[in-house]
C-alpha positions in Angstrom: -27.1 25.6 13.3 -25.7 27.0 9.8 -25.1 24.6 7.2 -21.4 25.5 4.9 -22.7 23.8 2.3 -26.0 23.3 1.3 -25.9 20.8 -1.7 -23.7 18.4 0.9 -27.2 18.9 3.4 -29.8 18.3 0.6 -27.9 15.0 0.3 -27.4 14.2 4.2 -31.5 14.8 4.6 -32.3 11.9 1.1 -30.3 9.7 3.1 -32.4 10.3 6.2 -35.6 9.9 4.2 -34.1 7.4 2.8 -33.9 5.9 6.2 -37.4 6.9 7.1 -39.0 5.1 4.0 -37.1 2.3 4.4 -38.5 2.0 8.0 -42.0 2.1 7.2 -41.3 0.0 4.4 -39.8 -2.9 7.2 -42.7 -2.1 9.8 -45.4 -3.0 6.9 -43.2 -6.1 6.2 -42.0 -7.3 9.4 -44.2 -5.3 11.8 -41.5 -3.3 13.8 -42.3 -0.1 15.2 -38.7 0.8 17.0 -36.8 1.3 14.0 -38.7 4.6 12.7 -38.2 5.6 15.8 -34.3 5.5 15.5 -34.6 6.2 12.0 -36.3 9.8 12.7 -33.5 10.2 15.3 -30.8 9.2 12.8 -32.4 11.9 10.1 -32.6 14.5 12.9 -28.8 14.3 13.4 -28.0 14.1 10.0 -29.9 17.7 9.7 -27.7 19.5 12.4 -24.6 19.2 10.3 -22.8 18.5 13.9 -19.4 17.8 13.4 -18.4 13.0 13.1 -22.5 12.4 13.1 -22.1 11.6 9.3 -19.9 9.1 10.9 -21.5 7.8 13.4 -24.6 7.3 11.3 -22.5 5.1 8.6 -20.4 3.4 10.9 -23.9 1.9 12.6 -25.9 1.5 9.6 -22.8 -0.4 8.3 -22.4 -2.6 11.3 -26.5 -3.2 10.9 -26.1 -4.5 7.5 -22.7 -6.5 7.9 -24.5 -8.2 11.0 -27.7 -9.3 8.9 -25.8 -9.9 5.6 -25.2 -13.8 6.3 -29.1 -14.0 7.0 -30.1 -12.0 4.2 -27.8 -14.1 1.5 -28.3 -17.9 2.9 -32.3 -16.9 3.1 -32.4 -14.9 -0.6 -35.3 -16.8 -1.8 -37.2 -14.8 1.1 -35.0 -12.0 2.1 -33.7 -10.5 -1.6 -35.4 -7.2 -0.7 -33.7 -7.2 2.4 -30.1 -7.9 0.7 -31.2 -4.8 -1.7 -32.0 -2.3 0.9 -28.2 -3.4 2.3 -26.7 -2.7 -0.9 -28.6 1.2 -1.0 -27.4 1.3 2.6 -23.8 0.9 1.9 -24.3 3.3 -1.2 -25.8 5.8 1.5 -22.8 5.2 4.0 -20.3 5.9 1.3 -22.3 8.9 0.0 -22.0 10.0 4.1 -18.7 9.7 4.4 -17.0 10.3 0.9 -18.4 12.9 -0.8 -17.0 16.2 -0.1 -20.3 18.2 -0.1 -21.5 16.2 2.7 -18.2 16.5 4.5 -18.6 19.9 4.3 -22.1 20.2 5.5 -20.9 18.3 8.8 -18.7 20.9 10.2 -20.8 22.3 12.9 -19.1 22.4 16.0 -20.5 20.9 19.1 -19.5 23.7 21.2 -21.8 25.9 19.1 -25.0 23.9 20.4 -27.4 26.6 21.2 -25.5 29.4 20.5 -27.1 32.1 18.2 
């Protein structure tokens, strides 16, 4: 897959580090292994450039934080790093879907999967 815009895919793959860290970060805290599973999986989409994944990818990491946003505010005494790593997730879904480097990175069509 060819990338039109490689500043826009430099910042695709921080936010799927970003994803990554923040993983291993909630397995050492909370001991869950499933979510660096899905984590790697969202940062392996987020490489292909395939055309709506920057999409996909924000519109489910913002559902995940609107869902636990209640829990992480009412419980802040115990959950404030949680309520921070919402906040860098909604910076990261606005950075997906805003800015027009990324945009541009995302413009691999689907019908080019495994074509040379």
């Amino acid at each position: 897959m060819n990338t039109q815009n490689q500043n826009g895919r430099n910042m695709a793959l921080f936010v799927g580090v970003y994803f990554i860290a923040k993983s291993i970060l909630n397995m050492i805290l909370g001991g869950s292994f499933g979510n660096i599973i899905y984590s790697a999986i969202e940062a392996a989409a987020l490489y292909t450039g395939l055309q709506y994944i920057n999409y996909v990818v924000a519109g489910i990491t913002a559902l995940v934080v609107l869902l636990n946003l209640k829990n992480n505010i009412t419980n802040i005494g115990s959950n404030w790093i949680y309520l921070i790593e919402g906040i860098i997730d909604i910076g990261c879904c606005v950075l997906l879907v805003v800015a027009s480097d990324v945009k541009q990175h995302f413009s691999n069509k689907w019908s080019e999967i495994g074509k040379k």
